[in-house]
N, C-alpha and C positions, 0 to 999 in steps of 0.2 A: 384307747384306740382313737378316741376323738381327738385329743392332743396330739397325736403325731398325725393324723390324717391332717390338722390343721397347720402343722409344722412342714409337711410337706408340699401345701399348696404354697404359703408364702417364703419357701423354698424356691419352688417352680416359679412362681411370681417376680421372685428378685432374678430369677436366671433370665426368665423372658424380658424383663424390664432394661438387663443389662446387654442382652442382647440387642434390642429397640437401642439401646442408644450408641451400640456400637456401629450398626448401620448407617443408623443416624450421621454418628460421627465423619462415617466412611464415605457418606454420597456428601457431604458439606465440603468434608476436600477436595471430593470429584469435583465437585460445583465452582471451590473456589481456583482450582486447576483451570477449569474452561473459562472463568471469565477472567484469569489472568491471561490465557493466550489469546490469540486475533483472527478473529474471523476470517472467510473469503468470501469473496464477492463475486456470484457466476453469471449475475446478469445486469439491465440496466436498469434496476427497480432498485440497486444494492442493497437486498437482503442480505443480512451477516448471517451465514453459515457455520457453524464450529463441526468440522469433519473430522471425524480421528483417521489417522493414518491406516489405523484397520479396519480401517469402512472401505468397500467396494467403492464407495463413491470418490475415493481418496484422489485414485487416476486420473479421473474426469472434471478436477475441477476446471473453470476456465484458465485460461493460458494465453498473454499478451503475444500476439503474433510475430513471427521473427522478421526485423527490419533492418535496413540500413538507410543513414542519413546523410547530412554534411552540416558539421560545427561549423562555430564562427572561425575558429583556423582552421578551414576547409579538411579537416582531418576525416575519413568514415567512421563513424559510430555505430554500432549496428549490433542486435542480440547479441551475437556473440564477445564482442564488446567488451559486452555487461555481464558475461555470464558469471553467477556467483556472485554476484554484486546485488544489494538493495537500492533500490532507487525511488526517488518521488518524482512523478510526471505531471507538468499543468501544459497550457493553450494559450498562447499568448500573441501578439502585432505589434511592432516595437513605434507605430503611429496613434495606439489607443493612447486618450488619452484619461481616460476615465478609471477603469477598472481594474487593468493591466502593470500599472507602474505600481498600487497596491501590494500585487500579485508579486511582483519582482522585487517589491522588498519583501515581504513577508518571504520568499524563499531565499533571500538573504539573510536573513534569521536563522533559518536551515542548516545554510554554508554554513555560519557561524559555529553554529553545537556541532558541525563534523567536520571541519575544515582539515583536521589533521586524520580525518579515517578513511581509509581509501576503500574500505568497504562500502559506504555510503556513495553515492552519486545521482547527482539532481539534473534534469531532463526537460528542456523550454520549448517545446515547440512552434513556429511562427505557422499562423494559420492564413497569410497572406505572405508565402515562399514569393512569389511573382513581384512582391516589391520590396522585402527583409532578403537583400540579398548577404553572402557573407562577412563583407564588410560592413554592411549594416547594424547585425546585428552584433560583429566581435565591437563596435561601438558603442553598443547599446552593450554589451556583456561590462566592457568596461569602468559605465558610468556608474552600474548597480553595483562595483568591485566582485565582479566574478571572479571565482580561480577558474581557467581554463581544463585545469586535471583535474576537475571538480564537479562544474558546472557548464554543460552544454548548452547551448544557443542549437536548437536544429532547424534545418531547412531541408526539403526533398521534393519531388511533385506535389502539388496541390491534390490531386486522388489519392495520393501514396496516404499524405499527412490525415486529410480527412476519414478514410478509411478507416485508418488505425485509431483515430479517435474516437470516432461513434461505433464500430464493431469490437475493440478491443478494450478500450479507457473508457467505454459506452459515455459519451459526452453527448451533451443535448441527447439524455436519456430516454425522453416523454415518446420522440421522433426520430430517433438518431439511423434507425436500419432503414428509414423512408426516403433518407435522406442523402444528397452526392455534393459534389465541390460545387455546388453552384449557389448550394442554401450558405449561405456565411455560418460559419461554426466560433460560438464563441461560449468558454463555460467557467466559472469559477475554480471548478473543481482544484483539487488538487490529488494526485492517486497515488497511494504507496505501494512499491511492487515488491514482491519479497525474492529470494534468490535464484525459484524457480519459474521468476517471470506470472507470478500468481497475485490479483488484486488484494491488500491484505488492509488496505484504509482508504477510505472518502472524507478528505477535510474541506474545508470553505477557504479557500487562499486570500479572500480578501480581508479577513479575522484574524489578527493577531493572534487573539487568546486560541484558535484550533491549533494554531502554530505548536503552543507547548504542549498540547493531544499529540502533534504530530513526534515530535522530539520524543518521546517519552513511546510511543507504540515502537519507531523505530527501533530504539534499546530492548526495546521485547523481543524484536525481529532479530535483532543482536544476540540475545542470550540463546533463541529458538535456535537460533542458524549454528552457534556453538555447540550446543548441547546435542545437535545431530552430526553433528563433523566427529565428537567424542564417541559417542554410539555405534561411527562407521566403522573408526579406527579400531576399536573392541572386536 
């Protein structure tokens, strides 16, 4: 009796033990599931978030407010625009002399890895509209080799552009809802917006190396945005 009592405990033993590691196994894929995909960003602290789609909170992430602008070919740009499209947003003056022409190459590097995908599109906004008028900046688009069906140059009212930056791209983060067109807005950042107008990265534009963080999340946003278009059609 003692032999099999003891045959049965390391019986139960190896069932529990394989059980433990199948769990195991099974939250490591969860795990490596969620830090394969990309966060959102709901406020100006950018804490990275991972919300499953079947969380209540799914609906309510933040959402970049719907705009219209004017490109360097005075074209309108505007959500709608974009809709269904990824895009990277930064803040820029085409008279900085310092920080900005950084900035504008380093999203020249951008262009580059997606020149030929029209899903991608990269978003400049001038934070001194009153002097980057249109021709201004399709000059200044020029000199960085902008594609035009690419890369927008925007200009809109000074409130319009400010607003949207520190309310929606939460720029000058620390102060940004304190603050109106009259504080000069100027921010490194650079923001990755994903298809449904949702914060999904904060890179440092004047960094090269965030450059290929950036290139490289975007492909993620690529495959995420694929793999739910397959799911619709289903």
């Amino acid at each position: 009796m003692q032999y099999h009592s003891l045959k049965y405990k390391q019986i139960y033993s190896t069932f529990l033990l394989c059980l433990l590691w199948f769990f195991s196994l099974h939250n490591s894929k969860a795990e490596k599931h969620s830090l394969d995909s990309l966060p959102f960003y709901n406020g100006p602290d950018f804490t990275p978030m991972w919300i499953s789609p079947m969380s209540e909170e799914y609906e309510q992430i933040h959402t970049i407010i719907s705009f219209s602008f004017t490109n360097q070919e005075n074209q309108i740009i505007s959500s709608k625009t974009l809709d269904g499209k990824i895009y990277v947003a930064n803040f820029i003056y085409t008279s900085c002399g310092g920080l900005c022409p950084k900035m504008t190459q380093n999203m020249a590097l951008v262009q580059k890895a997606f020149k030929d995908d029209s899903e991608v599109v990269l978003l400049s906004h001038t934070v001194t509209p009153d002097i980057d008028t249109s021709s201004i900046l399709k000059s200044y688009a020029i000199s960085y080799g902008a594609m035009p069906e690419k890369w927008h140059f925007l200009r809109g009212s000074k409130k319009e552009i400010y607003q949207i930056a520190r309310t929606s791209y939460f720029a000058d983060k620390d102060i940004g809802f304190k603050r109106d067109e009259n504080d000069f807005l100027h921010t490194e950042n650079f923001i990755l917006v994903d298809h449904r107008r949702r914060i999904r990265g904060v890179y440092n534009g004047s960094l090269t190396l965030d450059m290929k963080r950036l290139v490289q999340d975007i492909e993620t946003l690529k495959e995420e945005s694929s793999l739910k278009s397959i799911s619709h059609k289903r």
